[in-house]
NULOFI-536742 format. One line per 10 residues: their letters; for each residue x, z, y of N, C-alpha, C. Coordinates in Angstrom, 1 decimal. Last residue first. Layout:
N
a	X/Z/Y/X/Z/Y/X/Z/Y; ...
This chain:
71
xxxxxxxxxx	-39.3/15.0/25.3/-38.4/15.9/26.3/-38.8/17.2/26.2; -40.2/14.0/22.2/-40.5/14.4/23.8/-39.5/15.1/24.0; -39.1/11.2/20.4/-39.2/12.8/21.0/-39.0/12.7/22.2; -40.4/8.7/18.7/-40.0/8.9/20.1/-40.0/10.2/20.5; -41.1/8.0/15.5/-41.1/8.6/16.2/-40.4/9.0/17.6; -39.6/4.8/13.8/-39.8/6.4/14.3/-40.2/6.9/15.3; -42.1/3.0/11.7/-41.6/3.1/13.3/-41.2/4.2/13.7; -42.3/0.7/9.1/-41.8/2.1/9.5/-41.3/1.9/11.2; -42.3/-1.3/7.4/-43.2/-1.1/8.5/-43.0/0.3/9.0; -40.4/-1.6/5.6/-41.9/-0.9/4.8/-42.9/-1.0/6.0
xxxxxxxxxx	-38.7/-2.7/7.0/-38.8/-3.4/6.0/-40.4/-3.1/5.5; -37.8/-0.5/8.1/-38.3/-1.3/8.9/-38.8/-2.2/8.1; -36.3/0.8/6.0/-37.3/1.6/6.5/-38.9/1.1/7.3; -34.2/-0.9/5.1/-35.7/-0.7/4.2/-36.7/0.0/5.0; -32.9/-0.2/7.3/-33.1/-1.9/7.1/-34.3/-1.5/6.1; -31.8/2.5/7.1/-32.7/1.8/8.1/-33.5/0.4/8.0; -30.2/1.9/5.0/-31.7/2.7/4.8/-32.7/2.1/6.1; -28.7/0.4/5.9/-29.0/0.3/4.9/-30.6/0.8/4.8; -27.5/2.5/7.7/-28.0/1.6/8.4/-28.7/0.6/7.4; -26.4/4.6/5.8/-27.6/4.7/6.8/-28.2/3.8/7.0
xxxxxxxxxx	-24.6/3.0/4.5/-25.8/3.5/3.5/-27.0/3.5/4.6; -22.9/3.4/6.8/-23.5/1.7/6.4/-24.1/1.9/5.7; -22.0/5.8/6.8/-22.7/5.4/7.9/-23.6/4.0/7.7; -20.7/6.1/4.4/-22.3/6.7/5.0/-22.8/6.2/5.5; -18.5/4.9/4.9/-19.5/4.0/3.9/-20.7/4.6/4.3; -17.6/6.4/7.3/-17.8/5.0/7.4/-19.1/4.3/6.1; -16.5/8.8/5.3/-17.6/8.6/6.2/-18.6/7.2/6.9; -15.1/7.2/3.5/-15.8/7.6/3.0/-17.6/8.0/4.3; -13.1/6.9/5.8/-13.6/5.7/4.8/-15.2/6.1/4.1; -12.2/9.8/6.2/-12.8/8.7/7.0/-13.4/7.6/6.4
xxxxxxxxxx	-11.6/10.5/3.3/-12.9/11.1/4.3/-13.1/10.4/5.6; -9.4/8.5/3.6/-10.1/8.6/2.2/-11.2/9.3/3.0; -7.6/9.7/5.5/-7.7/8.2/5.5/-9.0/8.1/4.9; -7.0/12.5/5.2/-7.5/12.1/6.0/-8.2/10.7/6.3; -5.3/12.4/2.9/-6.9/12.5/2.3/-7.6/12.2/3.8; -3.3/10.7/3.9/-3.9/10.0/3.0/-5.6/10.4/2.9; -2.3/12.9/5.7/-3.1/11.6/6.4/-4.1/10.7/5.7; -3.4/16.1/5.6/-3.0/14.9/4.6/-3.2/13.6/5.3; -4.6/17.7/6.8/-3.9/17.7/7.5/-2.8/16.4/6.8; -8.5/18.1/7.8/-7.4/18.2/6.6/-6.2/17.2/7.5
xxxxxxxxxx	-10.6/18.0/9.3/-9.5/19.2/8.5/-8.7/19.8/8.4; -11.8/16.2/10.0/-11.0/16.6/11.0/-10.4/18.1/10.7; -12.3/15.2/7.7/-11.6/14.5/7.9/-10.9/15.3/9.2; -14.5/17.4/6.8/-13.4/17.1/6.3/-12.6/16.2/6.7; -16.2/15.9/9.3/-16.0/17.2/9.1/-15.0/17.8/8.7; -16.9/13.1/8.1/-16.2/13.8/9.3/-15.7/14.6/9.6; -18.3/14.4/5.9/-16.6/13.2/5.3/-16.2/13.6/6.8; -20.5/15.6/6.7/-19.2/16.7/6.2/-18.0/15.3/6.0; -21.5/13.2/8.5/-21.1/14.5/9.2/-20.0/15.1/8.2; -22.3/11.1/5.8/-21.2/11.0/7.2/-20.7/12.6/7.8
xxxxxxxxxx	-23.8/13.9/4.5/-22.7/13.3/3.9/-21.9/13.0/5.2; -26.2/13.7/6.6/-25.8/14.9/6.2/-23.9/14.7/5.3; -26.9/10.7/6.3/-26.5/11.5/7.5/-25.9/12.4/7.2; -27.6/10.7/3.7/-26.6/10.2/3.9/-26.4/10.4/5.5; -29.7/12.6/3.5/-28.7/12.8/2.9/-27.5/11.8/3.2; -31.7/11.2/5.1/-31.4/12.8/5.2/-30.0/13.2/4.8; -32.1/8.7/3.9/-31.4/8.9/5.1/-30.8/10.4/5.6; -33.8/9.6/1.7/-32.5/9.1/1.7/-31.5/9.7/2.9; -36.0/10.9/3.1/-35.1/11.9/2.3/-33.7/11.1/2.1; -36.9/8.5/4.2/-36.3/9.5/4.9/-35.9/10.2/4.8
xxxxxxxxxx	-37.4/7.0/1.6/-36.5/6.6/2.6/-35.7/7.5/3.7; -39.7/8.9/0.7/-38.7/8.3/-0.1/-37.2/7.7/0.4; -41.6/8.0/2.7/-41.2/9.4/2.4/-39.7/9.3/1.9; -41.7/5.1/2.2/-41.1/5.7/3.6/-40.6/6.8/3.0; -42.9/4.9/-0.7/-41.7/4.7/-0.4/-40.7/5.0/1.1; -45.5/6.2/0.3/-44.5/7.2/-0.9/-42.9/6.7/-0.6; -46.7/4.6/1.6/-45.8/5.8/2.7/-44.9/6.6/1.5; -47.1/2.3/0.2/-46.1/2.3/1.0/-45.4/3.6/1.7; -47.3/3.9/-3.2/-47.6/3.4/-1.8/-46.4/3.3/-1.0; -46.3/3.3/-6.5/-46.1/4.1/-5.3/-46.7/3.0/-4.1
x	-48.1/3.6/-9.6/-47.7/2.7/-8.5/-47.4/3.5/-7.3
């Protein structure tokens, strides 16, 4: 049986990766010179972005609060 924090842990490695994904589809999208593949790594970034916010919906979901960084 996993705990709650097994499933956070679990959630923040998500989110890790699908931040890390948006950035390179961005990344690649300010590449490449193809409008098509240009179109397709935008898109693609976008879907990251909504995985994220996905993840964020479970994260709050488990009672999860992030952390506030100090200045």
């Amino acid at each position: 049986m996993f705990s709650k924090e097994d499933y956070v842990k679990y959630f923040l490695q998500i989110k890790c990766v699908e931040l890390k994904m948006h950035d390179r589809f961005g990344d690649y999208a300010a590449r490449v010179d193809d409008p098509a593949l240009k179109k397709q790594f935008l898109a693609l970034e976008r879907q990251e972005k909504a995985h994220s916010k996905i993840v964020d919906d479970m994260l709050t979901a488990f009672g999860y609060v992030p952390e506030k960084k100090k200045d």
